[in-house]
Structures are given as C-alpha cells and as structure tokens.
N, C-alpha and C positions, 0 to 999 in steps of 0.2 A: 612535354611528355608527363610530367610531375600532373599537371589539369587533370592529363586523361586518366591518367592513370588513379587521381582522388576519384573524379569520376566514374569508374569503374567499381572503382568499392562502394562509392555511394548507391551504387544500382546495383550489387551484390546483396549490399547489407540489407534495402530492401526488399527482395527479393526472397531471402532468408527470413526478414520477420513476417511476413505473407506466409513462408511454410511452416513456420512455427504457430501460424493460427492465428497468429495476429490480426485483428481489424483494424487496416486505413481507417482514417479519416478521411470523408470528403471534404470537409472545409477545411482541414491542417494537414497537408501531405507528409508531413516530419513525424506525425503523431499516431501512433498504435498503441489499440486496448484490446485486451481478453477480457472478458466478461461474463460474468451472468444475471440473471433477474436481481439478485440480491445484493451481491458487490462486484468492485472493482477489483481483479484476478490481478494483471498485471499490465502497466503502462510504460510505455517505453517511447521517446522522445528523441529524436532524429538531428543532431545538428553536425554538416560536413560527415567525417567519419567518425565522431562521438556520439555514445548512445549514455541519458539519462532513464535509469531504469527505476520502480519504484512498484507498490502493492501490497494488497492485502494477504498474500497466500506466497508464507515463507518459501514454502515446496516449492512453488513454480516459478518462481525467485530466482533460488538456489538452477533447478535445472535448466533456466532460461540462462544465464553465466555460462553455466558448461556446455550449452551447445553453441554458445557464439563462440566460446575460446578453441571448440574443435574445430569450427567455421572458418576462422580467423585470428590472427597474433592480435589480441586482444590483452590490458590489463584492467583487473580491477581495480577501482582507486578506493575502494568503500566508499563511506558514507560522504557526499559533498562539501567538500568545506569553503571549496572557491572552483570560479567556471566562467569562462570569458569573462573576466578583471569582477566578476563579481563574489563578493567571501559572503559565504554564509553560513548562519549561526543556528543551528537547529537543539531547541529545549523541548521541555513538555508544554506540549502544548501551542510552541511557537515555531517561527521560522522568522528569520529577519535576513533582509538581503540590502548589502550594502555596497560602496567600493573607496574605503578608506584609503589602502594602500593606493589604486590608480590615483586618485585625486592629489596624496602626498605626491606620486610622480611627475603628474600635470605640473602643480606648484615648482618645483623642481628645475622642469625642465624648461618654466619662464622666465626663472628666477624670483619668485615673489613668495617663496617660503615662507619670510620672517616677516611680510607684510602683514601691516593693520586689519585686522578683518571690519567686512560690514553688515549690517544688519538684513540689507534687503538685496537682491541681484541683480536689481535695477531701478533706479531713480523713479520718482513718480511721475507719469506723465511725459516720460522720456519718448520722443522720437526721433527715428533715426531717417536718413536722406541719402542717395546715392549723390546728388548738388550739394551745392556751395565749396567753398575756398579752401578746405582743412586738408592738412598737409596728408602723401599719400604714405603709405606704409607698404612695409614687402608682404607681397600677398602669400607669399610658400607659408611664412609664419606665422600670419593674419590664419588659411586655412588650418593649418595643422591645431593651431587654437582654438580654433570653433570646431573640431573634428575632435579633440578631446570632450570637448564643452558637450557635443551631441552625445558622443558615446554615455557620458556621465548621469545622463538623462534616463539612463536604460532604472535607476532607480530612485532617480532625482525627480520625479514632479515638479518642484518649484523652484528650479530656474528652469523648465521647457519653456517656456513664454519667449525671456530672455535669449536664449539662445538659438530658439525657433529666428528671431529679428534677426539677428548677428547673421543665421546662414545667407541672409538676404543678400549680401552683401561682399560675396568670393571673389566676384569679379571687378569687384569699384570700389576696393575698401578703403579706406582712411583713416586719418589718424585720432577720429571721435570714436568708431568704431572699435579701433584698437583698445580706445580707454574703459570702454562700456565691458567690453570682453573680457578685460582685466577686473574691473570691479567686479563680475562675478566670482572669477579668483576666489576676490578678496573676500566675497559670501560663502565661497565653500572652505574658506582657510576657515573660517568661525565656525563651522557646521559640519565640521569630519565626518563626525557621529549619523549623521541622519540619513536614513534609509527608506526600506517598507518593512511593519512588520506584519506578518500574517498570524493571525490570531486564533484558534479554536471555535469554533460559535457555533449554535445548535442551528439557527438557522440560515444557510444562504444564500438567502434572495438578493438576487444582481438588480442594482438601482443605477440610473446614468444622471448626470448632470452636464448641463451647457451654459455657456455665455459665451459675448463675444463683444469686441470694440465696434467701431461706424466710422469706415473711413479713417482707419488708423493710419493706413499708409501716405505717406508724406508727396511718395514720388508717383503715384498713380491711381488714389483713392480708394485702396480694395481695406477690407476689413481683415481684422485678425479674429478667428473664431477657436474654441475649443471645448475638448467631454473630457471628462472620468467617469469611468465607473466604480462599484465597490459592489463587494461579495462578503455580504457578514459585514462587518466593523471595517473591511482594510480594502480601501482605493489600489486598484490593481491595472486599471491600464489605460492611459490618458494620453493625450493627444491636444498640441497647437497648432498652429497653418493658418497662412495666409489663404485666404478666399480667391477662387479661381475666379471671380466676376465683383462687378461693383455694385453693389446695393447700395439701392434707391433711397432705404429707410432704414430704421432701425427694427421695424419688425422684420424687412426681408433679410436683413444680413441672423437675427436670430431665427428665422425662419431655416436660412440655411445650414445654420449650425448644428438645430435639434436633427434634419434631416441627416444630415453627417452621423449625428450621434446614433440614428435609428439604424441606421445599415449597419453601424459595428455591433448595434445591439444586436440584430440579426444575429450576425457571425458568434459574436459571443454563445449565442443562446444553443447555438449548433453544436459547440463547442464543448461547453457546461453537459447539455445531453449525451455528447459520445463518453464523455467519465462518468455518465449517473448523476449527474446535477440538473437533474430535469425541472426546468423553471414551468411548474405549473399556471402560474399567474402570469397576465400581462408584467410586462418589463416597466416600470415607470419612470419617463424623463421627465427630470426636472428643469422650468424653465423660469425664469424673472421676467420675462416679455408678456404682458396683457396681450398686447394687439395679435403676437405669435400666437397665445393660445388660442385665441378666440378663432382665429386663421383656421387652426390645425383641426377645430370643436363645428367648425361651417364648412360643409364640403362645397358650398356654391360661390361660383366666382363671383367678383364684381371689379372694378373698376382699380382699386388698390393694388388686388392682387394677381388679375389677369395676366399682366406680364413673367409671373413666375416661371422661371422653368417647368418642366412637367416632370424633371428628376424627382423635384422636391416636393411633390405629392404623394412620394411612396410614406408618409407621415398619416397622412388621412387613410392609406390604406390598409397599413398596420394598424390604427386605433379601429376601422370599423370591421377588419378580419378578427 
C-alpha cells in the first residue's frame, strides 16, 4: 500500500506541474521548464515525491511554493545544502557536489576508518577473474560494498572504472575481489574532499570524450569502454561498462565506444535545449584511435569493418546530418 500510494502522489504531482504550465520534457520525464525566448522562468525536477525547484523569475518562484503547498503537505527546505547522500556547497559563482559524510559512513561501516590511504583506486593493470583458487567471501557484504562503491560514483568519476570491475563479480566474488574493493576505501579515505565542481563560464559548449581497453576481460574477452562529457570547464556526466560484444580489434572495440558516446550526446543535447542551452555547433567527440577516425571520416565498407553492427553507424550518420 505504501508503493501505491508514493505512486499516486507521483502521478498527482505531475499532473499538477502540467497544470501549472509546466513543460515535460520528452527525453527527461522528471524534468519541467516554463519559459520563454529569453530565459529560463522556472525549472523543476521530479525525483520519487521530492521536487528540486530553481529560476530566473523570483515571482514565479515564490508562487510556484504556494501552489504546491495548497496542493499538497509540502515543506520547503530552502536553498539545498544535501539531497540523496549528496552536500552541496553553493558560492558565487560556483556549486560543488560532493559526498563527504556518505563516504566517512561507508569507512565506518567496513571498519577501515583509520586505515592507510592510497594514492590510486586501482593498481595498474589489475585484472580481475571470476577463476582460479582465492578463498570465497560472504557475498551480503562483498554486495553491500560495491553498492556503496556505486552510489559514491554519483560524484566520484575516478574510481567509476574500479568499481564498474568490482560490480562484475556479485555472484562469484572472492577474496581478491574483496581486497581490490577495499583498496578503493583506502582511495577515498585520502580524497574526502573530492567532488565536481561546477564553475561559472561564458561559454557552454558540451565536448565528449572516449576510450576504452581491448579485451580487458579475463573471463570472456569483452572490453571495458568509457565517455565524459564537459559543459564549460566541468566534466558533468560519465560513464564505464563492459562491452556487450567482443571486439575483433582495437579500432572496433573504440569504435564502439565513440558510438556509445554519440547516443548520450544526442540525449544530452535534447536536454541542454529544453533549459535554453541550445548547442548550436556540432558536438565534438574526442577519440585517440586513427583507425576509429578514419572508420567514422569513410562511409564505405570494406573488409575490416563489414562485420560491424549496424547500431554503430549511427556515428557516420550524426557527422554527415
């Protein structure tokens, strides 16, 4: 009864920002903007029965508040300071989102508070294997640890990689895996502090970047591929994962990657438009692969790359639209 019953508010509460004039998003169903030619009126953000509100136009601010609170038992919490395990710090000019406190609890509740920190969150060249002989560990705990590990990633980038491996491995963990899990710990016991911060900038143009391993995976050959993007100065939304297929080469597995990275561009760019960040210019992904570009820059098959899925030519047909 408690489901149906969030669920019910959740389809009320949209429901009501629709009659307050709100515009859906088609690519973000949580997300409504008022607008006009000129600016952003007001934005409002949808997560379960919590609404992040925010705008340019006090006024409509102010009487956006009082008609949810006549709507609904509603409080206002003012200005955000923390919002699912995440604190954030708003100056002029900036915003920084971090999750200090989760992380001290994480520590906490492995006991490795007072341990040694390390400098990186994963050994170089470390791989990990569902085989061989290493003693097995209790899986409740093994998950609950990497389900911190993941959460913590909401503003962590650099152990995603790390921890992206770790998920691999819920159902067959061991006791290598337990230690690897731990050594990040022991990277974020060193690195409390480190967040995103979002910056002010006159211009901003969304850039993505990609790369990816070749056959990283031990136990069935697939690769590890990942993007970021950035908007202005500050990398805002990134992505690891293993590869649903096994590539041939090392162009196909960055071939796959860039493709990965193009469809979020897409979305992004959908996204960026419904707040008035209208990316006038092409989106440009950055890749380290020759043989990828040149793939991406030739729309004519040949013998290398004929086997390619045919997903992954939505690349040539973003560069030539």
């Amino acid at each position: 009864m408690a489901s149906l019953k969030k669920r019910s508010t959740l389809i009320s509460l949209k429901a009501s920002l629709c009659l307050a004039k709100n515009k859906g998003s088609v690519s973000e169903p949580t997300l409504y903007v008022k607008k006009n030619e000129a600016e952003i009126q007001l934005i409002v953000s949808l997560y379960a029965d919590d609404l992040l509100v925010t705008g340019g136009d006090q006024d409509m601010l102010a009487e956006f508040k009082a008609k949810m609170k006549d709507m609904f038992e509603m409080s206002d919490l003012g200005l955000m300071t923390y919002f699912l395990g995440m604190e954030v710090r708003q100056t002029e000019g900036k915003i920084f989102l971090g999750q200090r406190t989760f992380a001290l609890k994480v520590l906490s509740k492995f006991s490795i508070k007072h341990c040694k920190p390390t400098s990186t969150p994963i050994a170089v060249g470390m791989k990990l294997s569902s085989q061989g002989d290493h003693e097995p560990v209790n899986e409740s705990t093994y998950r609950s640890l990497v389900g911190c590990l993941l959460y913590l990633t909401a503003t962590r980038p650099d152990i995603l990689f790390a921890v992206s491996m770790l998920s691999r491995f819920m159902h067959c963990c061991n006791l290598q895996h337990f230690q690897v899990a731990k050594r990040v710990l022991r990277y974020i016991k060193g690195t409390l502090d480190y967040g995103v911060l979002f910056n002010k900038a006159e211009s901003l143009k969304l850039k993505g970047y990609t790369d990816s391993d070749w056959a990283g995976s031990s136990d069935n050959m697939k690769s590890t591929s990942g993007y970021a993007f950035t908007l202005g100065s500050t990398m805002f939304c990134w992505s690891s994962r293993k590869q649903s297929m096994v590539a041939q080469s090392t162009a196909e597995v960055e071939y796959v990657a860039a493709a990965n990275a193009v469809n979020q561009a897409i979305w992004l760019r959908k996204i960026l438009a419904d707040l008035n960040l209208h990316q006038r210019e092409a989106t440009e992904i950055f890749c380290d692969n020759k043989s990828t570009i040149a793939i991406a820059n030739n729309p004519v098959f040949h013998g290398r790359t004929k086997h390619f899925s045919i997903k992954l030519h939505v690349i040539k047909e973003m560069e030539q639209g």
